[in-house]
C-alpha positions as CSV (number, residue, x, y, z in Angstrom):
1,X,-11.4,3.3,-2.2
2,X,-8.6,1.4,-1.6
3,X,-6.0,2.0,1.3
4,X,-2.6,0.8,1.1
5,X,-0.8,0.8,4.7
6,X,1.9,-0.8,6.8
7,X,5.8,-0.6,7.9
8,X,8.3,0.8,5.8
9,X,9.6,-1.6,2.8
10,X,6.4,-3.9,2.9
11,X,5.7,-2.9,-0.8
12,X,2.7,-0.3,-0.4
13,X,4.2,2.4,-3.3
14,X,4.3,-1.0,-5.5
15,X,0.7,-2.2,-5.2
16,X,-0.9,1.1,-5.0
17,X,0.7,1.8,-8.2
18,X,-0.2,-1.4,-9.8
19,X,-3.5,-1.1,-8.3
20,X,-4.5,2.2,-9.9
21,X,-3.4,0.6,-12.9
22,X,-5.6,-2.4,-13.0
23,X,-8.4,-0.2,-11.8
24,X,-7.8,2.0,-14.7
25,X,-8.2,-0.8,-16.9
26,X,-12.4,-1.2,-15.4
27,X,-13.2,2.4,-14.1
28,X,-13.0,5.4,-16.1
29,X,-11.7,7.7,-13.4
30,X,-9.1,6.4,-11.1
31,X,-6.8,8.5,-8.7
32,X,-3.9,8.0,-6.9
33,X,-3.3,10.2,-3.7
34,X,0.6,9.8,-2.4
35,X,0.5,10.8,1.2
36,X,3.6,9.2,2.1
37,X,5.3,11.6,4.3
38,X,8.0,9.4,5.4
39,X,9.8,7.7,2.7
40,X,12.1,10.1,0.5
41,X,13.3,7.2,-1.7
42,X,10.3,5.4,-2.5
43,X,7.0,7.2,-3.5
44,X,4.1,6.7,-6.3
45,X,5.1,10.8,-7.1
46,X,8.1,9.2,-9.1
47,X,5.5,7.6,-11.6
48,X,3.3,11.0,-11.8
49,X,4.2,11.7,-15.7
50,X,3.5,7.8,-16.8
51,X,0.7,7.1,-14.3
52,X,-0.9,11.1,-15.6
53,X,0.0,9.6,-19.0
54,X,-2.1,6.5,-18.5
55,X,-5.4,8.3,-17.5
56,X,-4.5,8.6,-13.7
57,X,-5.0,11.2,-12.0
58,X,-1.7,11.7,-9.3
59,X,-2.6,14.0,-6.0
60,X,0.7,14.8,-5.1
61,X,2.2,18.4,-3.3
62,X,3.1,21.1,-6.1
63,X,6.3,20.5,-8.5
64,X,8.1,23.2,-5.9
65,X,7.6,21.0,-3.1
66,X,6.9,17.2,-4.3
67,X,10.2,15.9,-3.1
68,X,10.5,17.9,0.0
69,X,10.4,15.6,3.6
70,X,7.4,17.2,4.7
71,X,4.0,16.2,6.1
72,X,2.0,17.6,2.8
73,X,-1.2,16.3,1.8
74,X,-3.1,18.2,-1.0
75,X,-6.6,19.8,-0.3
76,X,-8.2,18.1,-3.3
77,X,-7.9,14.4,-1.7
78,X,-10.3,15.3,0.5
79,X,-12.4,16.2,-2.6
80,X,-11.6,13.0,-4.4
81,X,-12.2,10.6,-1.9
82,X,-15.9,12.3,-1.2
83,X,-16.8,12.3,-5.3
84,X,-18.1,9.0,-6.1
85,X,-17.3,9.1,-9.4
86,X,-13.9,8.3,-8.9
87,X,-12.3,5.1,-7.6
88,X,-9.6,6.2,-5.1
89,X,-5.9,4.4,-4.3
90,X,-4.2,5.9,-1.2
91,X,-0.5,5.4,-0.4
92,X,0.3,6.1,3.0
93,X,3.8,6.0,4.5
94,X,4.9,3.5,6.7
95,X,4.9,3.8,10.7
96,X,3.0,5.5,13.3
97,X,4.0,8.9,11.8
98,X,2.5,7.7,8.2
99,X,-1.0,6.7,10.1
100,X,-1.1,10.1,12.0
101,X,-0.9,12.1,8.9
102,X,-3.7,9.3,7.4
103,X,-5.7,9.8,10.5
104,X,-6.0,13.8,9.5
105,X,-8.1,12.7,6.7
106,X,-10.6,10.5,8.9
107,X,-13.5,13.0,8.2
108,X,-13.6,12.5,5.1
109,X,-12.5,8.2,5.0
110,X,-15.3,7.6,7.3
111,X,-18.4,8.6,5.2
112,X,-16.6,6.5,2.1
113,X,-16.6,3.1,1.1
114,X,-12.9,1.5,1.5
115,X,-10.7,-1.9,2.3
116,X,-7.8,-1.1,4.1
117,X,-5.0,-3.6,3.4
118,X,-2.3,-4.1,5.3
119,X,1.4,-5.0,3.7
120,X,3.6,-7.4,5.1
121,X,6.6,-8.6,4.1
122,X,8.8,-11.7,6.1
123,X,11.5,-10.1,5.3
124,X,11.7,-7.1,7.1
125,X,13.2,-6.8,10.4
126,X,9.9,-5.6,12.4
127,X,7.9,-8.5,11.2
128,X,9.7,-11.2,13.1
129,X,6.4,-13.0,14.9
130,X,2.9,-12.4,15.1
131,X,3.0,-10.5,18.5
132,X,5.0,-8.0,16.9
133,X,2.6,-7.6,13.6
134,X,-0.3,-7.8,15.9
135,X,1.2,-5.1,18.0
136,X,1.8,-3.1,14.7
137,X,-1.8,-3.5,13.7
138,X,-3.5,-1.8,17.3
139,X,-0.7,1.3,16.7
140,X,-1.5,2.3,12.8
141,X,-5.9,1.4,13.2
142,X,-5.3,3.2,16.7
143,X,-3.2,6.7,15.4
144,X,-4.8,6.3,11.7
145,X,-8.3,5.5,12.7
146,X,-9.1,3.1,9.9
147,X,-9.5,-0.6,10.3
148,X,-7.6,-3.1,8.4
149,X,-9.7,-5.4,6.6
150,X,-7.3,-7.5,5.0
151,X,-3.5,-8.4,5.1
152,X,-1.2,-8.8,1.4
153,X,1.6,-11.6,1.9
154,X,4.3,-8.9,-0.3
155,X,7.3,-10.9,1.1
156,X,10.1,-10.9,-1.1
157,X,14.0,-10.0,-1.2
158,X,13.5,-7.6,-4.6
159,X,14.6,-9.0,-7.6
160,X,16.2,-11.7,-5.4
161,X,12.6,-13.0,-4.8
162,X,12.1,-16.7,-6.0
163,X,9.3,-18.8,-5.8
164,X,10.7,-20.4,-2.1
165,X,10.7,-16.5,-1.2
166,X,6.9,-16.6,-2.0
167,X,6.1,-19.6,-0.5
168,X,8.0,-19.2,2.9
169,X,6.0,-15.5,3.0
170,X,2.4,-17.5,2.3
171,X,3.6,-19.8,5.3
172,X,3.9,-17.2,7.4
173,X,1.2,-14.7,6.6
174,X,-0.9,-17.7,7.3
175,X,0.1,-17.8,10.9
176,X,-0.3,-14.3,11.7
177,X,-4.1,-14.0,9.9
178,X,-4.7,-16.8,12.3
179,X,-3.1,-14.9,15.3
180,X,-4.6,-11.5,14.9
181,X,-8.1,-13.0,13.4
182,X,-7.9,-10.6,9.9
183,X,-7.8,-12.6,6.6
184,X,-5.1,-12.6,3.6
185,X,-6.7,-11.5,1.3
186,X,-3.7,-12.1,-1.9
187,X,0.0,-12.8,-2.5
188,X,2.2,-10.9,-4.6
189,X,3.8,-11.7,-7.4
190,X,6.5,-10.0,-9.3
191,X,5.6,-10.5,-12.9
192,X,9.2,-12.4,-13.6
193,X,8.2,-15.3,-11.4
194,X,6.2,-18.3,-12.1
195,X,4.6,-19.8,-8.9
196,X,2.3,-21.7,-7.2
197,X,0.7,-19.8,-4.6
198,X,-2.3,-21.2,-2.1
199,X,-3.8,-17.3,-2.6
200,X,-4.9,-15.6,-5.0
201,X,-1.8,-14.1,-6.9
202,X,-1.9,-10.6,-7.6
203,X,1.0,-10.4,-10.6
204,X,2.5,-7.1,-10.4
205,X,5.3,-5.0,-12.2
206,X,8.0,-3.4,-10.8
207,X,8.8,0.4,-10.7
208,X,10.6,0.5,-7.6
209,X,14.0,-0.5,-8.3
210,X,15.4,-0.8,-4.8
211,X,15.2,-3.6,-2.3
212,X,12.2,-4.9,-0.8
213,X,9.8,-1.8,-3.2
């Protein structure tokens, strides 16, 4: 199981979507559980028909209530996350609020293989400095109670993003895996871009139209 966390506009709804894709591709049953409670604008729920489409299976709240603001989470992730036949992508919203409502589904996390991997993007305007992305990582393993084993350089200005955008975000996510003692594990990369990167480059494509998703 794979869990995608971090602050708002660090590119989680992006790579869990890619992710469950990719997975797809190697596992014969692959969901994706959209707990993101916090975001109205950007969630993997508005790819439910192509992801479905694609052999995906999409936990999100019922068609009456899948866009509301409110702290839903299906029964059946539980179920999911516990049967090992399926390889599980969780997309969690962003903030303390996003790894509270993660947190509630400890019980069931704890007994299951996962990676937790933490977004970060340069860009944003909580990420200035290590100390502050340090500080980030003891609230969301604190309130969500899952560790992060690995951080994901996603910096980039949307469809802005060049390769200097990359490198400057490889540059700094260097710095703060030295800081806070967690290793990068890969660097996005939108699939319009050619780059060098000193990670591993995880291409992916964009559904998220909007900045920095």
């Amino acid at each position: 199981m794979i869990i995608f966390f971090g602050m708002f506009g660090t590119g989680k709804t992006e790579m869990a979507i890619n992710t469950a894709l990719r997975m797809r591709e190697i596992h014969g049953k692959v969901s994706l559980a959209d707990i993101d409670t916090i975001s109205p604008y950007f969630r993997s729920r508005d790819e439910k028909s192509f992801l479905e489409a694609r052999g995906i299976d999409v936990l999100v709240p019922p068609n009456a209530m899948m866009f509301a603001d409110l702290p839903i989470i299906v029964p059946q992730v539980g179920g999911y996350i516990e049967n090992p036949a399926f390889r599980n992508v969780i997309d969690v919203g962003g903030n303390d609020d996003g790894a509270t409502v993660l947190g509630s589904l400890n019980r069931f996390i704890k007994k299951s293989d996962y990676a937790g991997l933490l977004m970060i993007n340069k860009f944003r305007p909580f990420a200035e400095d290590a100390e502050r992305i340090g500080h980030q990582i003891e609230q969301l393993t604190r309130k969500s109670r899952i560790r992060v084993d690995y951080l994901i350089n996603n910096s980039n200005l949307s469809y802005e993003t060049d390769a200097q955008t990359i490198n400057e975000g490889e540059e700094y996510i260097r710095v703060i895996s030295e800081v806070v003692k967690i290793p990068v594990l890969c660097t996005v990369v939108p699939d319009f871009i050619n780059v060098d990167t000193s990670y591993e480059q995880f291409r992916i494509k964009r559904f998220m139209t909007t900045a920095f998703q």
